[in-house]
Chimera marker file (.cmm) of the C-alpha trace (Angstrom):
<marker_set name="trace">
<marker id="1" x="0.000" y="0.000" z="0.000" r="1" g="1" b="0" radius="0.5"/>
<marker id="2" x="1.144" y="3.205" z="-0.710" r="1" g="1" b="0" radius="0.5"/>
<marker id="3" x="1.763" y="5.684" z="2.320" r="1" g="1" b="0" radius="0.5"/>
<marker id="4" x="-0.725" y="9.062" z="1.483" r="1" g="1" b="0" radius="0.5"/>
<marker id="5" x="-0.431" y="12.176" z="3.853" r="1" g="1" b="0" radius="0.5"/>
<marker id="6" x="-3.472" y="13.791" z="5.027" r="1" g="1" b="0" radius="0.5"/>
<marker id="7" x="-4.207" y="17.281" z="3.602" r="1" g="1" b="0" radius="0.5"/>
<marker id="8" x="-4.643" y="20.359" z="5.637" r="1" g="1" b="0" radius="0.5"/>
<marker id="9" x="-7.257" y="22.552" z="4.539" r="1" g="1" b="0" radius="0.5"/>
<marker id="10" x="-6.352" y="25.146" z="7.324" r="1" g="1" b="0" radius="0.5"/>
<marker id="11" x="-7.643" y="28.594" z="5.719" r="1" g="1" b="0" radius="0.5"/>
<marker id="12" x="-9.079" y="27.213" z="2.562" r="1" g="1" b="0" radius="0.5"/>
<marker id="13" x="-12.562" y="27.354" z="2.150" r="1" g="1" b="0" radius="0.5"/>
<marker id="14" x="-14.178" y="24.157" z="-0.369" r="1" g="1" b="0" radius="0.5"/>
<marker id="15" x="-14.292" y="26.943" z="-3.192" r="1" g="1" b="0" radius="0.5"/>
<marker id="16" x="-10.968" y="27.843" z="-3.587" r="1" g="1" b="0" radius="0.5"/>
<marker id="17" x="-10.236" y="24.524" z="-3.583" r="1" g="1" b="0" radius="0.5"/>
<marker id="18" x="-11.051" y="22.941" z="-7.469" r="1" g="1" b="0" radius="0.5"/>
<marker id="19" x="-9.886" y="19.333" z="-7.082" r="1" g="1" b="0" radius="0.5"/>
<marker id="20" x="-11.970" y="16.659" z="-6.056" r="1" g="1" b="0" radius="0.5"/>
<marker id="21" x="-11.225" y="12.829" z="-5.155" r="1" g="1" b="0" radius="0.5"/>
<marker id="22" x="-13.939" y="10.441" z="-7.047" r="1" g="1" b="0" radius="0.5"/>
<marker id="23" x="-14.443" y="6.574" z="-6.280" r="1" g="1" b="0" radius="0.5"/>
<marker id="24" x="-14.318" y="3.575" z="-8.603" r="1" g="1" b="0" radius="0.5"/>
<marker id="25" x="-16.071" y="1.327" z="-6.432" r="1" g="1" b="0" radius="0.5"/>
<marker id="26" x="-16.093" y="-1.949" z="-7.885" r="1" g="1" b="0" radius="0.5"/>
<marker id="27" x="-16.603" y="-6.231" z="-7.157" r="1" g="1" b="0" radius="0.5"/>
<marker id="28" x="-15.503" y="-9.188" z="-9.277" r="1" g="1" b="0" radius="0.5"/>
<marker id="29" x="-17.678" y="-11.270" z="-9.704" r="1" g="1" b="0" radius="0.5"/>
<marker id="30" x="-17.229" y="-14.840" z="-11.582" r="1" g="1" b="0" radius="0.5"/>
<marker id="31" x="-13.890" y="-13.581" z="-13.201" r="1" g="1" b="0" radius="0.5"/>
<marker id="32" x="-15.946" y="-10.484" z="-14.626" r="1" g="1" b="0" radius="0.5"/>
<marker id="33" x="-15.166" y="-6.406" z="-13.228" r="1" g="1" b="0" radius="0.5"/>
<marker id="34" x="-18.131" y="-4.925" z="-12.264" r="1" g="1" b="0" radius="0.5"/>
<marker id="35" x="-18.152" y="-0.901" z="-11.236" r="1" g="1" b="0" radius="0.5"/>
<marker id="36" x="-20.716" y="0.734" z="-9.592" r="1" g="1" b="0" radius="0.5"/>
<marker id="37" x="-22.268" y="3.846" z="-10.678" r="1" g="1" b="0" radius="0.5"/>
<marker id="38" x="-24.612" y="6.401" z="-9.045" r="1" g="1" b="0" radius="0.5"/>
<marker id="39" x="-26.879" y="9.043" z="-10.568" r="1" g="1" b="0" radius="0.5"/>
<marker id="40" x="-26.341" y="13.111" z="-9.914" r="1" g="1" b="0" radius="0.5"/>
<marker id="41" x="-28.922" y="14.220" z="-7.607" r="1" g="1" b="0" radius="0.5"/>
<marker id="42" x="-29.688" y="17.469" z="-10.172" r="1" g="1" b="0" radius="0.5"/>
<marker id="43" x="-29.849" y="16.453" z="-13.407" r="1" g="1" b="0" radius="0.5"/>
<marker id="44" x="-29.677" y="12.158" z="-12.549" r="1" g="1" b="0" radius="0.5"/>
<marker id="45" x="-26.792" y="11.455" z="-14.734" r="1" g="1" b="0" radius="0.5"/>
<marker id="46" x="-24.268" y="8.864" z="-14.389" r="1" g="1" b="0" radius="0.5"/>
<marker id="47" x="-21.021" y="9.320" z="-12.141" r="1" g="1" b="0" radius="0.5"/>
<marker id="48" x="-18.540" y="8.320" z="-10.136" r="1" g="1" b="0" radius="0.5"/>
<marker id="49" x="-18.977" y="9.588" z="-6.572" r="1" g="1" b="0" radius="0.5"/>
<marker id="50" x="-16.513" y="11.993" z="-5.926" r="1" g="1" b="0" radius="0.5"/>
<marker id="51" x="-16.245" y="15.259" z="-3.597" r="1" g="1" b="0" radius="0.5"/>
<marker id="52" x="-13.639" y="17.619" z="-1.929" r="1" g="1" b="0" radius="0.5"/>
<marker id="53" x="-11.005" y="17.354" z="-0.039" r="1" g="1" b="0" radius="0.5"/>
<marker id="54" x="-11.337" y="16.466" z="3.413" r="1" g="1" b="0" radius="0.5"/>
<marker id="55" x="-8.968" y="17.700" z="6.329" r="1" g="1" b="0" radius="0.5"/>
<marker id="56" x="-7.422" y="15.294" z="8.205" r="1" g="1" b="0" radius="0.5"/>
<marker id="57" x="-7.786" y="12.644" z="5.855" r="1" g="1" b="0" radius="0.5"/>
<marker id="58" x="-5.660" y="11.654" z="2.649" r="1" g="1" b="0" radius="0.5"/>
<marker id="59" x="-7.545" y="11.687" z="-1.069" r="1" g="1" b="0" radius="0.5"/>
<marker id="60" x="-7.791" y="7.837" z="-0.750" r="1" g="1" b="0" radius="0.5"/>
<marker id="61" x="-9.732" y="8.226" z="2.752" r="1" g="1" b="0" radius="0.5"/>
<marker id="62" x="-11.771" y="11.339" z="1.025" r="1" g="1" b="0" radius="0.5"/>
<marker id="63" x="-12.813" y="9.072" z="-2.029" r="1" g="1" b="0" radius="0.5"/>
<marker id="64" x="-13.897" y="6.056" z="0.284" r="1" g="1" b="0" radius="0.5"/>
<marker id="65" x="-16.085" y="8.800" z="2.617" r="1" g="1" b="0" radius="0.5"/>
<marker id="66" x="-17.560" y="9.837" z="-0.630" r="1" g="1" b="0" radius="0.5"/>
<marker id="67" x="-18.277" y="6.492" z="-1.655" r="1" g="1" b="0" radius="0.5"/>
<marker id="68" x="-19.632" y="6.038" z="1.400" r="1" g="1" b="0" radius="0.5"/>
<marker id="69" x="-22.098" y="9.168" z="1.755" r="1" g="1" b="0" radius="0.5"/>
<marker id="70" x="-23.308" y="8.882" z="-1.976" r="1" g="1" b="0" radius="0.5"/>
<marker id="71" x="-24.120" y="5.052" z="-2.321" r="1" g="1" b="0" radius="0.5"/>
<marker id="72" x="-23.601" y="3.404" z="0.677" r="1" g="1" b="0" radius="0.5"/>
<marker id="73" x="-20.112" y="1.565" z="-0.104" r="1" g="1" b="0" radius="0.5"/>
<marker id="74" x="-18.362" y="0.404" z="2.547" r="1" g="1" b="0" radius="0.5"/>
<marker id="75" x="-15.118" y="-1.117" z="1.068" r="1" g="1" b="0" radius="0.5"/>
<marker id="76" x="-11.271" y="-0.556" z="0.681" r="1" g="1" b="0" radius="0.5"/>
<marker id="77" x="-8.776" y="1.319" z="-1.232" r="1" g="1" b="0" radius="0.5"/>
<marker id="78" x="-5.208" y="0.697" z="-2.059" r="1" g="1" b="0" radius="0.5"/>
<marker id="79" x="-4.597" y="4.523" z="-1.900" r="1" g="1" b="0" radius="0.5"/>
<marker id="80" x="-3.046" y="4.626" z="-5.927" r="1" g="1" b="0" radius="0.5"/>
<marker id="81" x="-4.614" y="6.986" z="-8.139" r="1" g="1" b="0" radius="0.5"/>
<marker id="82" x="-5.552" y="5.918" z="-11.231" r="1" g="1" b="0" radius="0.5"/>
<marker id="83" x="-5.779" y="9.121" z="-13.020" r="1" g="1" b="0" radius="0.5"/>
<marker id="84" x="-7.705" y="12.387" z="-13.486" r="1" g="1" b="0" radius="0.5"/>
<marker id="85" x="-10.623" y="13.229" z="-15.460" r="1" g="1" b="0" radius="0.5"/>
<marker id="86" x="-11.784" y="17.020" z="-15.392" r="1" g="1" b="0" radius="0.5"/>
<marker id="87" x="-15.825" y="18.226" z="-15.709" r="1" g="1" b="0" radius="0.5"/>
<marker id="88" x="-17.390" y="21.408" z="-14.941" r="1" g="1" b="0" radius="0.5"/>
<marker id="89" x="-19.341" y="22.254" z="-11.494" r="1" g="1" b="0" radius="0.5"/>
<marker id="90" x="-22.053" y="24.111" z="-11.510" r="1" g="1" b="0" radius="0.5"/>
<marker id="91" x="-22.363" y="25.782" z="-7.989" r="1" g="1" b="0" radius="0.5"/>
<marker id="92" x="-25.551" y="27.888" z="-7.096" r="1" g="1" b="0" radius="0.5"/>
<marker id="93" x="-23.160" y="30.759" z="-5.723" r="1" g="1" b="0" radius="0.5"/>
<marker id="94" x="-20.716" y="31.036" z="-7.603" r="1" g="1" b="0" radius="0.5"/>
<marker id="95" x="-21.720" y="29.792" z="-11.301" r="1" g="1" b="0" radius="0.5"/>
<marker id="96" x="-20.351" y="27.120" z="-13.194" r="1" g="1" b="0" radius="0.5"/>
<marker id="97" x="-16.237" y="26.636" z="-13.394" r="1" g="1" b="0" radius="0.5"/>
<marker id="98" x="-14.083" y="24.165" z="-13.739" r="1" g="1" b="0" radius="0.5"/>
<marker id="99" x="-12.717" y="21.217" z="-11.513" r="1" g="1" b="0" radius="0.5"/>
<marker id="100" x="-10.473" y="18.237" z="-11.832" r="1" g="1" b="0" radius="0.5"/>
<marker id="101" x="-11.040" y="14.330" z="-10.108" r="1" g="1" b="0" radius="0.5"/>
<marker id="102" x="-8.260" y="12.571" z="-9.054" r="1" g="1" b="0" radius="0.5"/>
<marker id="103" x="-10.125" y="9.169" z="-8.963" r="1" g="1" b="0" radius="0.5"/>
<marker id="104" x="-9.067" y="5.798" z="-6.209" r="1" g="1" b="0" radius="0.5"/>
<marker id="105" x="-10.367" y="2.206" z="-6.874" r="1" g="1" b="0" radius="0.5"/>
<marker id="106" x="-12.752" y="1.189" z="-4.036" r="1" g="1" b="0" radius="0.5"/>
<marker id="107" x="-12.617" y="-2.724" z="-3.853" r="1" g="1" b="0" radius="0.5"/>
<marker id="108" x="-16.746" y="-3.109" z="-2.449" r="1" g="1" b="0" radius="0.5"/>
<marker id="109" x="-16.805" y="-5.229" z="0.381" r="1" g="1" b="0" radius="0.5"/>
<marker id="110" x="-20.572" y="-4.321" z="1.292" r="1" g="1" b="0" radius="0.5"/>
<marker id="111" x="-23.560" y="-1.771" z="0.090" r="1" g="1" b="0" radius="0.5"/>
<marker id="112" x="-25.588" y="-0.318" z="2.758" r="1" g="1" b="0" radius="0.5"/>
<marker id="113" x="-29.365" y="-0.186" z="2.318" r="1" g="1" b="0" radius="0.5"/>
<marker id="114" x="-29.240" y="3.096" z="5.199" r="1" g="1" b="0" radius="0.5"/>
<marker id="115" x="-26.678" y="5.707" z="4.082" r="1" g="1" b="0" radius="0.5"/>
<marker id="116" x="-26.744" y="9.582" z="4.096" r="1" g="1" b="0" radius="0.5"/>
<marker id="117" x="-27.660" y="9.807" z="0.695" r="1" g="1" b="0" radius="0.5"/>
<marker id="118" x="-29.774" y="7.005" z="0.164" r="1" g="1" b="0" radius="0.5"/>
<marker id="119" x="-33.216" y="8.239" z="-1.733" r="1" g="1" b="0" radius="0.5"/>
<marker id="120" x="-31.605" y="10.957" z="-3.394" r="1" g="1" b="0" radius="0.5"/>
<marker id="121" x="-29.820" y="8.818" z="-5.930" r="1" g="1" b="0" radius="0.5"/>
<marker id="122" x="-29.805" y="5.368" z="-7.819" r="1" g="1" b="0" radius="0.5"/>
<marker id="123" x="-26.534" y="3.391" z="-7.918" r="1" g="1" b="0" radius="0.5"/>
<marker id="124" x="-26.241" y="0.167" z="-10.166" r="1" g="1" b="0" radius="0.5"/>
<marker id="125" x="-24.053" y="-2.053" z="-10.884" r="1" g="1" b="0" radius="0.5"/>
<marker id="126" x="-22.320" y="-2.614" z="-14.716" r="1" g="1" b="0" radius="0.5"/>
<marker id="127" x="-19.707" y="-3.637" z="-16.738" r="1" g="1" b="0" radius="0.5"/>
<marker id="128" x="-16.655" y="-1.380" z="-17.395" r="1" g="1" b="0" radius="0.5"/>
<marker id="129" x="-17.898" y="-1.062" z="-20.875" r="1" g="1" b="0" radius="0.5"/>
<marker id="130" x="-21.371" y="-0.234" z="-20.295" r="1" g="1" b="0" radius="0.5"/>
<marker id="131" x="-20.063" y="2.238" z="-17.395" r="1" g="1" b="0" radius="0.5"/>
<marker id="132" x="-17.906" y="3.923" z="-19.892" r="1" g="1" b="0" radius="0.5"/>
<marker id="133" x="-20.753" y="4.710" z="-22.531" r="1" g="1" b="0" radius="0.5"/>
<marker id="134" x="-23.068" y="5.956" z="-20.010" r="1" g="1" b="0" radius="0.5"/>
<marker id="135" x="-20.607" y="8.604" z="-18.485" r="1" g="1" b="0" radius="0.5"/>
<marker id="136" x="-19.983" y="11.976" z="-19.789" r="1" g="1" b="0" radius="0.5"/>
<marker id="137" x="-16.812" y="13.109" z="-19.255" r="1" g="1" b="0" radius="0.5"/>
<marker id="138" x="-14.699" y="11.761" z="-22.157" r="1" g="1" b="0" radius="0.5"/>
<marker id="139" x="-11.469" y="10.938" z="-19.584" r="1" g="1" b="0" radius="0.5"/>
<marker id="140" x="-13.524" y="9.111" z="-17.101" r="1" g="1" b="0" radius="0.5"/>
<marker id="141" x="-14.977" y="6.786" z="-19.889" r="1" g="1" b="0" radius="0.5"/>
<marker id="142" x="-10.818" y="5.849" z="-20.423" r="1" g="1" b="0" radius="0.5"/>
<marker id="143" x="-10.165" y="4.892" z="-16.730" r="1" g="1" b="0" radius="0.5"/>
<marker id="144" x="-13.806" y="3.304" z="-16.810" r="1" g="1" b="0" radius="0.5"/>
<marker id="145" x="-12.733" y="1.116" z="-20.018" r="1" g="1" b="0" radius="0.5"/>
<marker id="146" x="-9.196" y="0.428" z="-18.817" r="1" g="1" b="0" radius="0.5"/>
<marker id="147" x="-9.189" y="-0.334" z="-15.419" r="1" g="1" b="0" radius="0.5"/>
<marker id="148" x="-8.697" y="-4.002" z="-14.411" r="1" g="1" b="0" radius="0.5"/>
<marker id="149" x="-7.931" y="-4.758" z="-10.778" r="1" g="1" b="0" radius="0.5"/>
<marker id="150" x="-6.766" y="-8.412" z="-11.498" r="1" g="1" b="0" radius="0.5"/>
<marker id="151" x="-3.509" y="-6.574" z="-13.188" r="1" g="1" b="0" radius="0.5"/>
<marker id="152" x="-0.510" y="-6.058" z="-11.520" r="1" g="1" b="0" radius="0.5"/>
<marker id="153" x="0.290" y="-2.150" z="-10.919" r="1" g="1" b="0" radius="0.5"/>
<link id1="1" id2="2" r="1" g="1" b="0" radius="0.2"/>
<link id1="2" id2="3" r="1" g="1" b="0" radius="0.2"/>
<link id1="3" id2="4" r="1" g="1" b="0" radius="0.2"/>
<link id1="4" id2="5" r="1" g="1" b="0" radius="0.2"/>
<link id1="5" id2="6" r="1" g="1" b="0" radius="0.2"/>
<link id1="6" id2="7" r="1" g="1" b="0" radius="0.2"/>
<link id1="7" id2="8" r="1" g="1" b="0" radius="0.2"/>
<link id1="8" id2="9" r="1" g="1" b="0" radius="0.2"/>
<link id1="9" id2="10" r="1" g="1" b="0" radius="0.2"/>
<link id1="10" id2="11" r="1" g="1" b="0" radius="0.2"/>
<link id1="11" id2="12" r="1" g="1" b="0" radius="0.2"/>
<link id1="12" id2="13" r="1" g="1" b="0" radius="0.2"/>
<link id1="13" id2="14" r="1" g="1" b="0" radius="0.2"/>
<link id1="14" id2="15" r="1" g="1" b="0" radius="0.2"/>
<link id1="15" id2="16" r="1" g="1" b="0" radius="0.2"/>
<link id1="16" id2="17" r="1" g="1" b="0" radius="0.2"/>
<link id1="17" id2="18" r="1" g="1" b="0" radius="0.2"/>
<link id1="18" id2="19" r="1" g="1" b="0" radius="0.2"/>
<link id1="19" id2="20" r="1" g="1" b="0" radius="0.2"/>
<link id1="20" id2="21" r="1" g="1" b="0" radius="0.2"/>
<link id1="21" id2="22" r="1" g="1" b="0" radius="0.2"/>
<link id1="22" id2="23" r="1" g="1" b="0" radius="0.2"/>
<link id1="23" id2="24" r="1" g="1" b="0" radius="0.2"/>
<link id1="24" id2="25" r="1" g="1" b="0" radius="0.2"/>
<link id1="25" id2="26" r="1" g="1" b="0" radius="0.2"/>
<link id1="26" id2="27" r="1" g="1" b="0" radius="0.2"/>
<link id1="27" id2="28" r="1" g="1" b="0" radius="0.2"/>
<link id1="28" id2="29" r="1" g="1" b="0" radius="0.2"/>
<link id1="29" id2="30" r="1" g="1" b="0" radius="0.2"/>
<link id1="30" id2="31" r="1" g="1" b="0" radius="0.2"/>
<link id1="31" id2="32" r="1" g="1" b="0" radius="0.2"/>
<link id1="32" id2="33" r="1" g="1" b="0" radius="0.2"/>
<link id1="33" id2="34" r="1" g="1" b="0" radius="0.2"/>
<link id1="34" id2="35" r="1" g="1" b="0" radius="0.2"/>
<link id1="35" id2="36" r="1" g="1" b="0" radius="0.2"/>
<link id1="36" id2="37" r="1" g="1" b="0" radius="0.2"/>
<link id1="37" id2="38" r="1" g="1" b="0" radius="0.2"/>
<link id1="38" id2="39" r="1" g="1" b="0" radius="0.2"/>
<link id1="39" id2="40" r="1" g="1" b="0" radius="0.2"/>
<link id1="40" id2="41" r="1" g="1" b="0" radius="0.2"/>
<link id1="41" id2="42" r="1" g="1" b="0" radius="0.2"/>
<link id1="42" id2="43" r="1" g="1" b="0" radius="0.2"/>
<link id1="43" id2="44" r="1" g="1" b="0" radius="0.2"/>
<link id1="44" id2="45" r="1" g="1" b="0" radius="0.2"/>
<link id1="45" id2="46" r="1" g="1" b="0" radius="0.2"/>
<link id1="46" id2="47" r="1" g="1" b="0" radius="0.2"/>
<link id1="47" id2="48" r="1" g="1" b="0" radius="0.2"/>
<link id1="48" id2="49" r="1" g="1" b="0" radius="0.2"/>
<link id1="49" id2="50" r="1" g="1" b="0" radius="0.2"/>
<link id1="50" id2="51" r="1" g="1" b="0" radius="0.2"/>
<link id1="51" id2="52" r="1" g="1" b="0" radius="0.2"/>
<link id1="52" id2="53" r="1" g="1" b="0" radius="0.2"/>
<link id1="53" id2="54" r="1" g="1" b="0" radius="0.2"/>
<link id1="54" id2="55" r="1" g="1" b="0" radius="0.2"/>
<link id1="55" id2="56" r="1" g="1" b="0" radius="0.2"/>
<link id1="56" id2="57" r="1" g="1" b="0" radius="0.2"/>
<link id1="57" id2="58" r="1" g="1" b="0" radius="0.2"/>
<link id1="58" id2="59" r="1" g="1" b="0" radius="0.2"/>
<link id1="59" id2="60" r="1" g="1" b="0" radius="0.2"/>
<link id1="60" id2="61" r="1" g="1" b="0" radius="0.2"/>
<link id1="61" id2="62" r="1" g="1" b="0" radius="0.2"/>
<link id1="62" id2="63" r="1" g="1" b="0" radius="0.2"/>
<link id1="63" id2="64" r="1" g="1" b="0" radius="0.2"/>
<link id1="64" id2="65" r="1" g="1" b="0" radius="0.2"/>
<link id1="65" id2="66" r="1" g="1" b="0" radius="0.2"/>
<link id1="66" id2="67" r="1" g="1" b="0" radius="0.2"/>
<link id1="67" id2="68" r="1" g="1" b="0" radius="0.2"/>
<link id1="68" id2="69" r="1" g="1" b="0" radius="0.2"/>
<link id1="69" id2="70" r="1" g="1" b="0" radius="0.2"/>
<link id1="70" id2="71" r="1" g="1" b="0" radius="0.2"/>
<link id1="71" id2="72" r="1" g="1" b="0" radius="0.2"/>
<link id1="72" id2="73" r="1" g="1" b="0" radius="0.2"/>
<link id1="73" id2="74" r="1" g="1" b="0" radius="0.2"/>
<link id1="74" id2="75" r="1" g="1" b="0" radius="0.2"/>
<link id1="75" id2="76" r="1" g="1" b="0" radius="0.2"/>
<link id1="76" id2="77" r="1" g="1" b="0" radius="0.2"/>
<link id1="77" id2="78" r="1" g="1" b="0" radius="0.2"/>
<link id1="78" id2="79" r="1" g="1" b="0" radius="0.2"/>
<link id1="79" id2="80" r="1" g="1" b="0" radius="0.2"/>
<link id1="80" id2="81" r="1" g="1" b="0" radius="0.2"/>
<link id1="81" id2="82" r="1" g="1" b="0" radius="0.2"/>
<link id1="82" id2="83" r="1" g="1" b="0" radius="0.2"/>
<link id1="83" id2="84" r="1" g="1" b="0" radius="0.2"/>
<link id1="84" id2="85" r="1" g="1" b="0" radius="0.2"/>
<link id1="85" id2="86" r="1" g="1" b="0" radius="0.2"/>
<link id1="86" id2="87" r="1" g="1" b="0" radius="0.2"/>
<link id1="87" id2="88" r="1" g="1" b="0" radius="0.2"/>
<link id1="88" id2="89" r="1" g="1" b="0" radius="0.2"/>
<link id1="89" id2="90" r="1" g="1" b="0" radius="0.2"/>
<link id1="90" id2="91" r="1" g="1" b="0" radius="0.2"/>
<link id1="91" id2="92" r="1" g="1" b="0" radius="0.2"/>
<link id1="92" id2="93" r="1" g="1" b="0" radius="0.2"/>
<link id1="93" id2="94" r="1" g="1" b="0" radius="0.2"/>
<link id1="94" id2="95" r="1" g="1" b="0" radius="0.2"/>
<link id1="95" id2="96" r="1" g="1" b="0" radius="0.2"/>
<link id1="96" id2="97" r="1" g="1" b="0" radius="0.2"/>
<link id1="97" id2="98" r="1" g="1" b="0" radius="0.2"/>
<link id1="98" id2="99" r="1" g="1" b="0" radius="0.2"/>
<link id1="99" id2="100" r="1" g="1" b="0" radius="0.2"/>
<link id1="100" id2="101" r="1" g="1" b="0" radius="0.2"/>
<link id1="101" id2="102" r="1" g="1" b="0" radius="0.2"/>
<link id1="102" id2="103" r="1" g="1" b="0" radius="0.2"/>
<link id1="103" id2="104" r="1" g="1" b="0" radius="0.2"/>
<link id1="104" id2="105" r="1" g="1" b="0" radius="0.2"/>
<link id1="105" id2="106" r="1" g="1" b="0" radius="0.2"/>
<link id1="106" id2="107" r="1" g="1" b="0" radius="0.2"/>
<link id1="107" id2="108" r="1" g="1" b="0" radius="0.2"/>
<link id1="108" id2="109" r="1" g="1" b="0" radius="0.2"/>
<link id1="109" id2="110" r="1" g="1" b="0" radius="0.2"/>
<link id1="110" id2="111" r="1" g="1" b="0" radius="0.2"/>
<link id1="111" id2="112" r="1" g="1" b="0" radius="0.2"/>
<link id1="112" id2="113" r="1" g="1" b="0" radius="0.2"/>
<link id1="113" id2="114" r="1" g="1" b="0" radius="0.2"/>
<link id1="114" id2="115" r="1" g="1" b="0" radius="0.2"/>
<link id1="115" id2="116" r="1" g="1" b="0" radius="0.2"/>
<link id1="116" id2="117" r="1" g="1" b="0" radius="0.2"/>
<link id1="117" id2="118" r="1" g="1" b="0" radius="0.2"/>
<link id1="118" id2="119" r="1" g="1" b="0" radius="0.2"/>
<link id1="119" id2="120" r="1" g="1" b="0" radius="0.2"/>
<link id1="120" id2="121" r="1" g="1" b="0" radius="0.2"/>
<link id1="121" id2="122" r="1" g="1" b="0" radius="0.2"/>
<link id1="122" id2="123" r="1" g="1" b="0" radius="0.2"/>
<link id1="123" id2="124" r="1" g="1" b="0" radius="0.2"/>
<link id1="124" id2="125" r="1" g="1" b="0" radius="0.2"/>
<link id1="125" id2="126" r="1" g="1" b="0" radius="0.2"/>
<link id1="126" id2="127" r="1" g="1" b="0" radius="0.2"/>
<link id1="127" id2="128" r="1" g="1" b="0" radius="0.2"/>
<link id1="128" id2="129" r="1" g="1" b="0" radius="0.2"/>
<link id1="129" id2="130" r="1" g="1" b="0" radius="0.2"/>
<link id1="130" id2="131" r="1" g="1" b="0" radius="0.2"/>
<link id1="131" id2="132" r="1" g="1" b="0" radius="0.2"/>
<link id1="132" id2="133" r="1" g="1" b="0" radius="0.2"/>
<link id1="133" id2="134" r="1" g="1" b="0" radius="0.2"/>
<link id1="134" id2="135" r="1" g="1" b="0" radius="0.2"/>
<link id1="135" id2="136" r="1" g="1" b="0" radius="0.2"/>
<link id1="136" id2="137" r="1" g="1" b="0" radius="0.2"/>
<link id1="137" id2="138" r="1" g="1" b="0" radius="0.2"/>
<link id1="138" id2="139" r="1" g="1" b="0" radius="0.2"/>
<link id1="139" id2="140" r="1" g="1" b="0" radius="0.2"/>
<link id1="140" id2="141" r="1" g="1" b="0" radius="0.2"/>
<link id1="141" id2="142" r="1" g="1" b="0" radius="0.2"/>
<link id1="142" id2="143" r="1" g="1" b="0" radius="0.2"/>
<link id1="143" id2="144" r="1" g="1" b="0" radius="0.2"/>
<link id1="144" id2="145" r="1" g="1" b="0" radius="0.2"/>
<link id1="145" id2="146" r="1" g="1" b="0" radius="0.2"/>
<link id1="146" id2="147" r="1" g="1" b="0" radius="0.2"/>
<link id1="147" id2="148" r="1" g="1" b="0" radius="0.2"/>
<link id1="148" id2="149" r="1" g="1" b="0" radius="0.2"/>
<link id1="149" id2="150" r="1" g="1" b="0" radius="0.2"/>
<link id1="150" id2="151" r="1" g="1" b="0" radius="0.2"/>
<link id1="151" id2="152" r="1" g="1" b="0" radius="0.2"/>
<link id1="152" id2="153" r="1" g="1" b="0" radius="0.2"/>
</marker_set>
């Protein structure tokens, strides 16, 4: 595993800062890679969960709480990053701008029926393939299509 520091957020406010961590929460199941995807709560398309940084906690740590909040995932992360994919956010306040996801497998050990955001979304489980047409964010379909957790890093 590899050894992440926590981040301090100590005088930055969730605005200023414009990287989030997203989660790749998958299972194998009979030899086959299965990811799990959950819809937006605005406009119900399909992501990855994902939110900001956390303080205190490393972006491995922040992608599993995410994972957690958003579809009930309880589960286990390596703490390698897999890559980036960037998408705009559209925040009431402010307007829309630009962010980047630095996004962490999530090997699934369990889905919670009870979890903060249960009701407000749908989460299903797909192939890679499947997971990478339905996304929107061209970059996201890549790590979708080529991640394989049975590989060697």
């Amino acid at each position: 595993m590899i050894k992440q520091l926590p981040i301090s957020l100590s005088g930055a406010g969730k605005r200023d800062v414009r990287t989030q961590f997203a989660a790749l929460c998958y299972r194998v199941r009979k030899t086959k890679v299965q990811v799990l995807l959950i819809t937006s709560r605005g406009t119900k398309r399909w992501i990855v969960p994902k939110g900001w940084p956390m303080d205190g906690r490393t972006p491995a740590e922040s992608a599993l709480q995410e994972a957690w909040e958003e579809a009930g995932v309880r589960g286990h992360s390596d703490g390698r990053c897999l890559g980036i994919f960037s998408f705009s956010k559209d925040a009431d306040d402010l307007g829309e701008f630009p962010c980047l996801a630095m996004v962490y497998a999530i090997d699934v050990d369990s889905l919670a029926e009870d979890y903060p955001e249960a009701g407000q979304r749908q989460r299903k489980w797909m192939s890679r393939k499947k997971a990478a047409r339905l996304v929107s964010e061209p970059e996201l379909a890549r790590i979708l299509r080529d991640f394989d957790p049975r590989l060697s890093p």
